[in-house]
BAMI-166426 format. One record per residue (C-alpha): residue in one letter; x, y negated, z; residue number from 0. Coordinates in pm, 1 decimal, always signed. Each point is the difference from the previous one (the first is absolute). Last residue first. Layout:
BEGIN
NODE r       px       py       pz   k
NODE A        X        Y        Z NUM
...
# end
This chain:
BEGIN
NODE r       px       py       pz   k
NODE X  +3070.3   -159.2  -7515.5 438
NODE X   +198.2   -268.2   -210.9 437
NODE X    +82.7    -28.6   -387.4 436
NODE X    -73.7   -327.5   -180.4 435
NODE X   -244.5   +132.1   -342.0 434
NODE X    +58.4    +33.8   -331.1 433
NODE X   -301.5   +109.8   -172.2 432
NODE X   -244.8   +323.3    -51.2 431
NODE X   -345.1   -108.1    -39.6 430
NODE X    -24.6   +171.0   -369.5 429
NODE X   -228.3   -166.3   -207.2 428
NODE X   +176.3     +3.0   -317.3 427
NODE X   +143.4   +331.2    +34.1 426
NODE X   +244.9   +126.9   +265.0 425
NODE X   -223.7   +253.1   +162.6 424
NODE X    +17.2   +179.2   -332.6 423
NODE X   +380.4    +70.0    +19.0 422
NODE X    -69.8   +246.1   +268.8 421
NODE X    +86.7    -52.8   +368.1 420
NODE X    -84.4   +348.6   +260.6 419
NODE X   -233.3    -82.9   +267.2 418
NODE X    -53.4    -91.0   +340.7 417
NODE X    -64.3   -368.1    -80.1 416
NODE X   +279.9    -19.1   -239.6 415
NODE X   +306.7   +249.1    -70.9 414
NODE X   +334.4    +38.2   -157.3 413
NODE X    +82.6   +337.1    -92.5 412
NODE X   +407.2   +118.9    +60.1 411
NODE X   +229.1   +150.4   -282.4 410
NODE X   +192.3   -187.6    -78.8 409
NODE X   -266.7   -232.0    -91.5 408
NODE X   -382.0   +122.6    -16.3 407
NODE X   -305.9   -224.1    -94.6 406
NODE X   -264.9   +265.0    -72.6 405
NODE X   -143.6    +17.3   -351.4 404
NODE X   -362.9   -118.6    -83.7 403
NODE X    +74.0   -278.8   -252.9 402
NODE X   +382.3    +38.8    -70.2 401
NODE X    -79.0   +155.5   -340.1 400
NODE X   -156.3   -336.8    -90.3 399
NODE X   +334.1   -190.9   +118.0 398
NODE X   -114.4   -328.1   +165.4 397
NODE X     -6.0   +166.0   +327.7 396
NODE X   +404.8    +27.0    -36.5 395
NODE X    +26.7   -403.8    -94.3 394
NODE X   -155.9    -93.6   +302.1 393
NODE X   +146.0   +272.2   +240.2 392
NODE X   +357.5   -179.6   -154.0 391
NODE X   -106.6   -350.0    +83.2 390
NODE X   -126.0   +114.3   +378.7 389
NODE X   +358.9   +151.8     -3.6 388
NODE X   +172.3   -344.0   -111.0 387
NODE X   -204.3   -193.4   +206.8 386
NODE X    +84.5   +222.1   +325.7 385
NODE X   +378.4    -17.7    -75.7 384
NODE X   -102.7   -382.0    -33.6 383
NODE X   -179.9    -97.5   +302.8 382
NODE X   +295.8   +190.0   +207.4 381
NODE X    +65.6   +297.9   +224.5 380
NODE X   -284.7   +208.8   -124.1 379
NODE X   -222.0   +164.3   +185.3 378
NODE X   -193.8   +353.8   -123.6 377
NODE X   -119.0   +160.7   +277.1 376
NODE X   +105.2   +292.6   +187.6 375
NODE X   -199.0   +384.5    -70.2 374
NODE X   +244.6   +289.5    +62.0 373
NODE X   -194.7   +298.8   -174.0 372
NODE X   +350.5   +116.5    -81.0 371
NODE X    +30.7    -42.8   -338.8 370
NODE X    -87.1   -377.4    +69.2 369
NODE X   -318.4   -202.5    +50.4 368
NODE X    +69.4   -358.1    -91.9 367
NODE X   -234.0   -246.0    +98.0 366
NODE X   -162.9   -296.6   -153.8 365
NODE X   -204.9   -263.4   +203.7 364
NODE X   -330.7    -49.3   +158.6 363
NODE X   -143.5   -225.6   +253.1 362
NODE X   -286.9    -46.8   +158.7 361
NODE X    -97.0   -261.3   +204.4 360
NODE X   -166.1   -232.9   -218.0 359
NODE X    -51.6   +263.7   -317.1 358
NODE X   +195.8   -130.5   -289.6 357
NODE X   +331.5    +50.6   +122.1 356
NODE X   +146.8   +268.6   -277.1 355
NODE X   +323.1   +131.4    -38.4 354
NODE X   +404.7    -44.8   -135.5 353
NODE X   +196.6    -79.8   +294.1 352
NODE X   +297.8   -281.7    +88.9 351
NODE X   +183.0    -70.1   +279.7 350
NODE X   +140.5   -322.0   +123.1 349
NODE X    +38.3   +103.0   +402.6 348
NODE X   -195.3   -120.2   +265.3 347
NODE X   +182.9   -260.5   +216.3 346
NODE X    +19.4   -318.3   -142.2 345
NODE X   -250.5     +2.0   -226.7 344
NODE X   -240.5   +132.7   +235.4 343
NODE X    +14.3   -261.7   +244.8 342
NODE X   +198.2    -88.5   +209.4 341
NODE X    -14.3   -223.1   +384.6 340
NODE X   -338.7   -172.4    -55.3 339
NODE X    -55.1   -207.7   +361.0 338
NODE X   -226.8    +55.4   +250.4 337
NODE X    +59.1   -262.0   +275.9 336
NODE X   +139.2    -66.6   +387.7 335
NODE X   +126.7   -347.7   +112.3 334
NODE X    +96.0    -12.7   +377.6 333
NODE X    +83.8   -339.1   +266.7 332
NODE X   +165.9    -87.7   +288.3 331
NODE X    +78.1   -340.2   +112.2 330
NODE X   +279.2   -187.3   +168.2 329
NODE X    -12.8   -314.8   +107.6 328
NODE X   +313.2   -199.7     -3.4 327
NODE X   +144.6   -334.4   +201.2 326
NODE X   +307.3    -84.4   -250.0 325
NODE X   +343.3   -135.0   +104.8 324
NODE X   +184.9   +263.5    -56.9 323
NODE X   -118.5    +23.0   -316.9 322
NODE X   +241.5   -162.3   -174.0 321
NODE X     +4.3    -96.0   -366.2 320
NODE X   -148.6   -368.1   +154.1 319
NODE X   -313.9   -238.3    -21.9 318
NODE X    -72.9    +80.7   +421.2 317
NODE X   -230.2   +244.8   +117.8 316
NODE X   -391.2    +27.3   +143.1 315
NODE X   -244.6   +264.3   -117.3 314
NODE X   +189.9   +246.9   -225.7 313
NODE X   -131.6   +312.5    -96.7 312
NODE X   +197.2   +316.4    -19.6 311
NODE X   -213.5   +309.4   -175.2 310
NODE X    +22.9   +310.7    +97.5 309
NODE X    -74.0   +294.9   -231.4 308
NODE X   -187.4   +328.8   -100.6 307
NODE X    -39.4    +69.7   -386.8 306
NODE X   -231.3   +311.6   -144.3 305
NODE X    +18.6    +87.9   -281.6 304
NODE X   -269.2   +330.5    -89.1 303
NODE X    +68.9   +222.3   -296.8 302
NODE X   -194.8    +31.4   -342.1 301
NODE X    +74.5   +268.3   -279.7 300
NODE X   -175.0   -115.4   -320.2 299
NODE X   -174.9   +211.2   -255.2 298
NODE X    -30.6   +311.5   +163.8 297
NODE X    +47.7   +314.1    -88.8 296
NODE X   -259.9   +249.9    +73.2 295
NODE X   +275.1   +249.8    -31.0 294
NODE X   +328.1   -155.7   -122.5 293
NODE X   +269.4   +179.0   +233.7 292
NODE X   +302.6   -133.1    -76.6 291
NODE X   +229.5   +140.3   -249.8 290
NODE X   +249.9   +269.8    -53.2 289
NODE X   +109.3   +123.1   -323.2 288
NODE X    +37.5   +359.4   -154.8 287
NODE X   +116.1    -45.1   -382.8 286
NODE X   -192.6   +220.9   -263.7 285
NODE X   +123.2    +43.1   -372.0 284
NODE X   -221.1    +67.9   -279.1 283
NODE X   +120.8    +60.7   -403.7 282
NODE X   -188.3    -23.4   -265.9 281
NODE X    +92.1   +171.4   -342.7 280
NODE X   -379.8   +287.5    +64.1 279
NODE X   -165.9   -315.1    +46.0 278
NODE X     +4.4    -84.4   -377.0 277
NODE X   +242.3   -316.9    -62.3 276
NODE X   -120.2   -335.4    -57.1 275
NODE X   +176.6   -201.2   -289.2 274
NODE X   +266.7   -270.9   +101.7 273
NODE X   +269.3    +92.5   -291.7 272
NODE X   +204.1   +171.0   +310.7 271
NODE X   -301.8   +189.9   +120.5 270
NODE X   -204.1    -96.9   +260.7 269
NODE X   -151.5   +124.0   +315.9 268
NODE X   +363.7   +188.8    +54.4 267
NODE X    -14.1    -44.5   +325.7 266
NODE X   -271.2    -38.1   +269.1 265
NODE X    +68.3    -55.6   +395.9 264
NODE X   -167.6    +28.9   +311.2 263
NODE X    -20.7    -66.4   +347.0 262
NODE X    -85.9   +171.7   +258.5 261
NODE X   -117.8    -81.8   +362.4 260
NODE X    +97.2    +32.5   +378.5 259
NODE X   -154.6   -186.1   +260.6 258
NODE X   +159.3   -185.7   +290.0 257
NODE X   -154.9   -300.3   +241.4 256
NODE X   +186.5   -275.4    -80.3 255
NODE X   +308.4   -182.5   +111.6 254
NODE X    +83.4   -372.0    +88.6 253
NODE X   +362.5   -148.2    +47.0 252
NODE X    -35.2   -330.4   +113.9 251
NODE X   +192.2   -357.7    -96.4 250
NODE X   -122.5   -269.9   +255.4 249
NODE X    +28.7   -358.1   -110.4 248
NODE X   -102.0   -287.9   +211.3 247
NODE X    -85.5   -348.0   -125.4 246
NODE X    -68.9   -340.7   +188.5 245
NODE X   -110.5   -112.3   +294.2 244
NODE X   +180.7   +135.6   +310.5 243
NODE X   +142.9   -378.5   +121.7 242
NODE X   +358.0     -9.4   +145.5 241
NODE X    +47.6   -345.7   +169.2 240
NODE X   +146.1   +174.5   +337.9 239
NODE X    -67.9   +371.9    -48.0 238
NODE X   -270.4   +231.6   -181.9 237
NODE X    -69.0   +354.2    +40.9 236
NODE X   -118.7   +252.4   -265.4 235
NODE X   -150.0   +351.6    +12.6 234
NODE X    -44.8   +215.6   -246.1 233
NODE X   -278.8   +332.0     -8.9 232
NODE X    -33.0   +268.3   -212.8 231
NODE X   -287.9   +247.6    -23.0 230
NODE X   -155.4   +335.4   -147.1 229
NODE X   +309.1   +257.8    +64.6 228
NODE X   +174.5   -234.8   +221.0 227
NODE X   +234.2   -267.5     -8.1 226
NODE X   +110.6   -269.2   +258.4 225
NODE X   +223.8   -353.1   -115.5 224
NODE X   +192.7   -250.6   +172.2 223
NODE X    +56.6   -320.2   -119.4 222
NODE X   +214.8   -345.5   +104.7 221
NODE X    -50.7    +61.8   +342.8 220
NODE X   +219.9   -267.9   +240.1 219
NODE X   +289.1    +12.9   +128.4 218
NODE X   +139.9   -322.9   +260.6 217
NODE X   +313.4   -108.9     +9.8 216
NODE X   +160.0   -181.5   +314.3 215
NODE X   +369.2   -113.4   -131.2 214
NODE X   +266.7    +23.8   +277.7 213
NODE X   +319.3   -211.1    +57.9 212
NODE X   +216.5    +30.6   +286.8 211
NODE X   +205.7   -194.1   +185.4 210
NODE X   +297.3    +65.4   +253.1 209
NODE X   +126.9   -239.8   +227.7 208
NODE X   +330.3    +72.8   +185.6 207
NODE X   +118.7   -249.8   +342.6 206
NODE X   +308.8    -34.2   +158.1 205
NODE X    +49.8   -183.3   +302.4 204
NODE X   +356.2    +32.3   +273.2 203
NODE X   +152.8     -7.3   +287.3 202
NODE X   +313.9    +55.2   +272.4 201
NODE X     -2.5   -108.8   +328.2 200
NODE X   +293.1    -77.3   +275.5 199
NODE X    -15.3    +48.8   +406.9 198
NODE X    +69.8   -203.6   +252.0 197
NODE X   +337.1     -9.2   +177.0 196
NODE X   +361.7    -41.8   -137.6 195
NODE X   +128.2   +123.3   +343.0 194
NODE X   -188.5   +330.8    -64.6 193
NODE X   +220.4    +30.6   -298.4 192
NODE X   -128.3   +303.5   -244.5 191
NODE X   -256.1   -212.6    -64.6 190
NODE X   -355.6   +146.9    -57.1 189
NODE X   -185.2     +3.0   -340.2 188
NODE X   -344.3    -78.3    -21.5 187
NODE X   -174.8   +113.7   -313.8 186
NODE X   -258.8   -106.8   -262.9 185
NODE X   -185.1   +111.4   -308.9 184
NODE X   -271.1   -190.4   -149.9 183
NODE X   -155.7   +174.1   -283.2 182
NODE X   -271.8   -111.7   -235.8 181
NODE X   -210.5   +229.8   -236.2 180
NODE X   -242.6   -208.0   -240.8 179
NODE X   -288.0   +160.4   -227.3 178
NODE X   -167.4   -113.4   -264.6 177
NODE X   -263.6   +162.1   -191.0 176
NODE X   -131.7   -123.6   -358.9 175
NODE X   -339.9    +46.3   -169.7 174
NODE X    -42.8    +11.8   -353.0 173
NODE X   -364.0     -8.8   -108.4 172
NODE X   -308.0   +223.9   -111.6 171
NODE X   +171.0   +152.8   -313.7 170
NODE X   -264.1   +207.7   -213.3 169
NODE X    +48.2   +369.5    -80.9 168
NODE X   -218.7   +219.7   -264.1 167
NODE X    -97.7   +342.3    +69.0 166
NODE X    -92.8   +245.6   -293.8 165
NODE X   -125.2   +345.1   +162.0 164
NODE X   +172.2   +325.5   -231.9 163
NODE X   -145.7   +249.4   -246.7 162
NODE X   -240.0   -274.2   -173.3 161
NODE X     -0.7   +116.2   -383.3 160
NODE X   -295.9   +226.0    +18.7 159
NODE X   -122.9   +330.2    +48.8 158
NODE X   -237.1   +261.1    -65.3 157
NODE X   -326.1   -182.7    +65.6 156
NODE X   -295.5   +263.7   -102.8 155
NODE X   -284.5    +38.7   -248.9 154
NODE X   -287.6   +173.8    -44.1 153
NODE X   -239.7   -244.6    +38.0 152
NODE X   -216.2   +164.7   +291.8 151
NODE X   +181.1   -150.3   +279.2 150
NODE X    -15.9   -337.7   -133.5 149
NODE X   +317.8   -244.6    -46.0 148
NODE X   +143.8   -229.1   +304.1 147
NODE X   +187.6   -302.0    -47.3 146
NODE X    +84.7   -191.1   +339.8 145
NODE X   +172.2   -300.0     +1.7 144
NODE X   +121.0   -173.4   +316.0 143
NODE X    +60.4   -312.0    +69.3 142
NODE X   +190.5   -276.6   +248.4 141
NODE X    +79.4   -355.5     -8.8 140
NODE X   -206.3   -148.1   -270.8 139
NODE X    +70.7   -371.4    +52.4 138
NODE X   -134.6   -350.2    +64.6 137
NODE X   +236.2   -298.9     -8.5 136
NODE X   -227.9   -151.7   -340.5 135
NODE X   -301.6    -32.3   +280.2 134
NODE X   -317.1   +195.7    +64.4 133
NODE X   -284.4   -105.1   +261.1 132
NODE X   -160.8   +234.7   +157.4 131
NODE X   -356.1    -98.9   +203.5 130
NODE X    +14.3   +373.3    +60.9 129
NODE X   -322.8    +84.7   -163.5 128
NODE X    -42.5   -300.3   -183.4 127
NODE X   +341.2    -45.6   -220.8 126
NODE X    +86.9   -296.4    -68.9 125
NODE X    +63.5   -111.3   -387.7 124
NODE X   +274.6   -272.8   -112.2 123
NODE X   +279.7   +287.7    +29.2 122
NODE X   -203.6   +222.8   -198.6 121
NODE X   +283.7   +229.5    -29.4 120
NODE X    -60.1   +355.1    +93.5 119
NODE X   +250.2   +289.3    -49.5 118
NODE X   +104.3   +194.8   -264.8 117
NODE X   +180.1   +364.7    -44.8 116
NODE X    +28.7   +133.8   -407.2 115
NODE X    +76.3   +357.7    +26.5 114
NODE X   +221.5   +143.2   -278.7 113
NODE X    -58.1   +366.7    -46.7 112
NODE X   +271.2   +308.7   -193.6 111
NODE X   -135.1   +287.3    -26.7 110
NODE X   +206.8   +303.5   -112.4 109
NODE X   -169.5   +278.4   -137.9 108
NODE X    +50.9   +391.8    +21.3 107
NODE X   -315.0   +219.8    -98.6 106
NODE X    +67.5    +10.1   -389.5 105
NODE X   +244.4   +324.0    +36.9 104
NODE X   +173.2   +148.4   -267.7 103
NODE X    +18.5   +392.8    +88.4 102
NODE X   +384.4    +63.1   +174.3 101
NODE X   +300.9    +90.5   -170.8 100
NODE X   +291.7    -82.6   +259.2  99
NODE X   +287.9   -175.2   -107.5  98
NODE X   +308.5    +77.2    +61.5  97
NODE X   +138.8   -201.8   +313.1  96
NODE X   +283.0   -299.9   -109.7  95
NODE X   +238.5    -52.3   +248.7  94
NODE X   +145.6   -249.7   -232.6  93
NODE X    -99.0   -251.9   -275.7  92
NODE X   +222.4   -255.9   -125.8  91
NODE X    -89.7   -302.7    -16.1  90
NODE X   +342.7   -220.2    +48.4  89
NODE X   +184.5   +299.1   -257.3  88
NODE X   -149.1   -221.8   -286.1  87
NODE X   +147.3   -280.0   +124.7  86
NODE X   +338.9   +190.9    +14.4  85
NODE X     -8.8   +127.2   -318.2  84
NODE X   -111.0   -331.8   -141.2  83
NODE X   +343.9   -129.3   +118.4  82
NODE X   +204.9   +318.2    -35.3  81
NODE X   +244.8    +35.9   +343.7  80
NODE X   -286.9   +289.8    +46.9  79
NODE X   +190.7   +241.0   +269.2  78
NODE X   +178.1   -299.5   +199.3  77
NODE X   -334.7   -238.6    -29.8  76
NODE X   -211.1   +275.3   +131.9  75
NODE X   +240.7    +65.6   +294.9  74
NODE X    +23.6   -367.4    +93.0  73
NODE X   -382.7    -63.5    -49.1  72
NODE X    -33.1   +295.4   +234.2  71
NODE X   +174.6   -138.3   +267.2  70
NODE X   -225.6   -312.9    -33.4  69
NODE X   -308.3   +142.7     -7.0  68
NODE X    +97.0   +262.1   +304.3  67
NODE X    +90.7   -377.4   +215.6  66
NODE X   -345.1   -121.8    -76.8  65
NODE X   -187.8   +344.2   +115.1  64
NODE X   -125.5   +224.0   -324.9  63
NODE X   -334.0     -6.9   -201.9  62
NODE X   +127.3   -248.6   -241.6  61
NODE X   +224.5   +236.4   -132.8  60
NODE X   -245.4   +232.1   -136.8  59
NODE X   -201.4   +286.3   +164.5  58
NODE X   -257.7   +259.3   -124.2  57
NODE X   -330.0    +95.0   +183.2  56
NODE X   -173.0     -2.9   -379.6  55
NODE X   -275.5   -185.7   +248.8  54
NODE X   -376.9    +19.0   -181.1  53
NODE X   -103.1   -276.9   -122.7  52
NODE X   -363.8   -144.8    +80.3  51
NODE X   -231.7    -93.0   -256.1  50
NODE X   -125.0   -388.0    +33.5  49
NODE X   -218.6   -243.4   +186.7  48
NODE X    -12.4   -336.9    +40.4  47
NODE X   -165.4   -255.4   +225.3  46
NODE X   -174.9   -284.7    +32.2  45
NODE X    -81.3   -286.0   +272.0  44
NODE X   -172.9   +241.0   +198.7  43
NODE X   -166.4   -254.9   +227.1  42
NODE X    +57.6   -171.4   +401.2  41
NODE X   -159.2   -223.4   +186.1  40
NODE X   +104.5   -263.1   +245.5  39
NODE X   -227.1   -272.4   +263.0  38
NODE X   -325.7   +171.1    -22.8  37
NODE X    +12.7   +276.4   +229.2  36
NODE X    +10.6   -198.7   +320.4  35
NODE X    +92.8   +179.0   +350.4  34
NODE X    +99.0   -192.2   +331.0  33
NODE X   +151.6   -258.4   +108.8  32
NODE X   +335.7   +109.5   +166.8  31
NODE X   +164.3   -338.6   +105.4  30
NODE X   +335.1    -99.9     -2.5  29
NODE X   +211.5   -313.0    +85.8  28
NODE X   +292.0   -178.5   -118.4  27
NODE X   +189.0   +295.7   -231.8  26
NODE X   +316.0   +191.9    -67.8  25
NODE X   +192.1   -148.4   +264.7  24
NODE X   +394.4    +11.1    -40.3  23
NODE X    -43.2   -356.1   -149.7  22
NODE X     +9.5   -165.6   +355.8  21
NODE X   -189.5   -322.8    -51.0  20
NODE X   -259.4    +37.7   +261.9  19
NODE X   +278.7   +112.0   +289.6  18
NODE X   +209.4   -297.0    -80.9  17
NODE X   -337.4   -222.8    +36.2  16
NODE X   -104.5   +160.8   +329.0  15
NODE X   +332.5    -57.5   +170.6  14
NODE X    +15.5   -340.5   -145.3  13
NODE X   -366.0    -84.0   +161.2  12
NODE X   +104.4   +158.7   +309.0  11
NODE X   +312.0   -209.4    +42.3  10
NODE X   -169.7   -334.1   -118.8   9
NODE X   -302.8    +98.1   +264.5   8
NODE X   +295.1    +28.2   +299.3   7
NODE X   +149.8   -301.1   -119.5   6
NODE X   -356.0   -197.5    +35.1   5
NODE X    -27.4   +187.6   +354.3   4
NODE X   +301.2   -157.7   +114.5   3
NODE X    -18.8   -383.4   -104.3   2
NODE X   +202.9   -142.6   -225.5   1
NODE X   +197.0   -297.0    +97.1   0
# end
């Protein structure tokens, strides 16, 4: 027979076991150890940028509610019963706002960066500071990225594509409640004949069980976002066998400082036989644009990433998917570097000016003094509009009579270095080229 306390050791060692293997825990044990910087890091893994469009602030079909799509299908498809008609009616434009004319603005660009997150895996290596020791079950569980751009690089965060906080869900388990409801009523009933004596009883058992199922979920951050004028930050949070290496893409909205500059246009440089006309047949035209403000540019706009996180590292667990079974540390850790965020391709726009750069930091290009004494200089929109009029200054200085004669074009003097342009300065050793335009 068994004795009593070897019953009472089975009973404790069964309550202890069923406790263990409960999958409703998320982990064995857990110890906070500390800070190490080493175990992730983060780089720009590229990015993209490109001219912003505007909103035309019309609507189509696809903007309406489910159930408006469909009634409007119906009316569409009653007023255009013509097949390609009807598909053509699908895109419609309505609500449509006049447009606006505004200067052409430069200053708008959407950004679009992929961040490449990594973590540690010298699984054969220990690490000496902690005595760490890393393992295929180890995990990013938490970061946070943190992008900020310099206060004196006149530029600003405008928006992006996170308006709302992504959550994910995980199911925990499916628990069941049972409950049981039992009635006994009973009743003694008197007889009527006292002769018949005693008494009689009446009774009865009925019993109702209800159950009731319930799934335990648990949410968990998939990525949330801040903006503000010279930083973003995203955060990131891991669940049961979700590891935060990988790629994140952020699409931004960025916006320059403002300045306002013109533009401009010959016609008529040529005749139809492709001969040079006399500058008394050319024709200017100015357009007012809006650009970023080039001054001292420079030639690459750099931003600080910075990546907080906490990484999961396992010490003891079984060979399974589930971690319940897992005895964690957890340890904090921060990468912070320079990185090159644009440079001036990307943001400054392709202008083009006719001057001189000889001297290191001076620089000197053509201007165009008009009727009245409004002095702007000459850019061009394009390498070849400002070909094609270096090409035609060529072939004017080459003119004997055009030796010592102003430059002049309906009617307004173009300029160098403070004074007026004669077809002399364009001889064989003239310095004048085509030059990038910025301040």
């Amino acid at each position: 027979m068994m004795k009593p306390k070897h019953i009472a050791f089975m009973l404790f060692t069964a309550v202890i076991f069923s406790t263990s293997c409960s999958t409703l825990k998320r982990y064995n044990s857990v110890m906070i150890s500390g800070t190490d910087n080493t175990l992730a890091d983060i780089d720009l893994f590229g990015f993209r940028v490109s001219q912003s469009k505007p909103p035309d602030g019309s609507k189509s079909l696809w903007d309406l509610s489910a159930d408006a799509q469909s009634q409007f299908i119906k009316i569409l498809n009653t007023r255009y019963p013509d097949n390609d008609r009807f598909k053509e009616a699908m895109n419609f434009k309505y609500l449509k706002v006049e447009a606006v004319l505004t200067p052409q603005e430069y200053v708008s660009k959407d950004l679009r960066m992929i961040f490449s997150v990594r973590k540690r895996r010298d699984y054969l290596k220990q690490h000496i500071s902690h005595g760490l020791i890393l393992s295929p079950a180890d995990r990013i569980e938490y970061l946070k990225i943190t992008l900020k751009i310099p206060e004196d690089s006149h530029l600003r965060f405008t928006g992006w594509n996170m308006y709302t906080t992504e959550y994910g869900s995980v199911d925990i388990a499916d628990i069941s409640f049972s409950r049981s409801f039992a009635l006994e009523p009973s009743a003694l009933l008197a007889s009527k004949k006292e002769e018949a004596g005693g008494e009689l009883s009446v009774g009865g058992k009925s019993s109702v069980t209800r159950i009731e199922d319930q799934a335990i979920k648990f949410r968990y951050l998939k990525l949330n976002g801040r903006i503000a004028d010279n930083k973003i930050e995203m955060e990131e949070e891991g669940m049961r066998e979700i590891d935060l290496t990988g790629n994140i893409t952020a699409d931004v909205s960025l916006e320059f400082e403002r300045y306002p500059e013109i533009l401009t246009g010959f016609t008529g440089l040529k005749d139809t036989t492709g001969k040079f006309n006399d500058e008394n047949r050319i024709l200017i035209s100015n357009t007012d644009v809006i650009v970023p403000l080039m001054e001292d540019v420079k030639d690459t706009i750099y931003a600080e990433l910075r990546m907080d996180y906490v990484f999961r590292n396992v010490l003891i667990g079984k060979r399974t998917f589930p971690e319940w079974d897992d005895r964690i540390k957890y340890y904090m850790g921060s990468v912070t570097k320079k990185i090159p965020l644009l440079t001036t391709r990307d943001y400054v726009p392709d202008f083009y000016c006719i001057g001189s750069d000889d001297a290191p930091e001076n620089r000197d290009i053509i201007k165009l003094n008009s009727q009245g004494n409004k002095v702007y200089s000459l850019i061009f929109r394009t390498r070849s509009e400002a070909y094609s009029f270096y090409d035609w200054l060529i072939q004017y200085s080459m003119k004997p009579e055009n030796k010592g004669k102003v430059v002049k074009i309906g009617g307004e003097t173009l300029n160098f270095r403070e004074s007026d342009l004669t077809g002399e300065l364009m001889g064989e050793h003239s310095p004048l080229r085509i030059l990038p335009y910025f301040r």
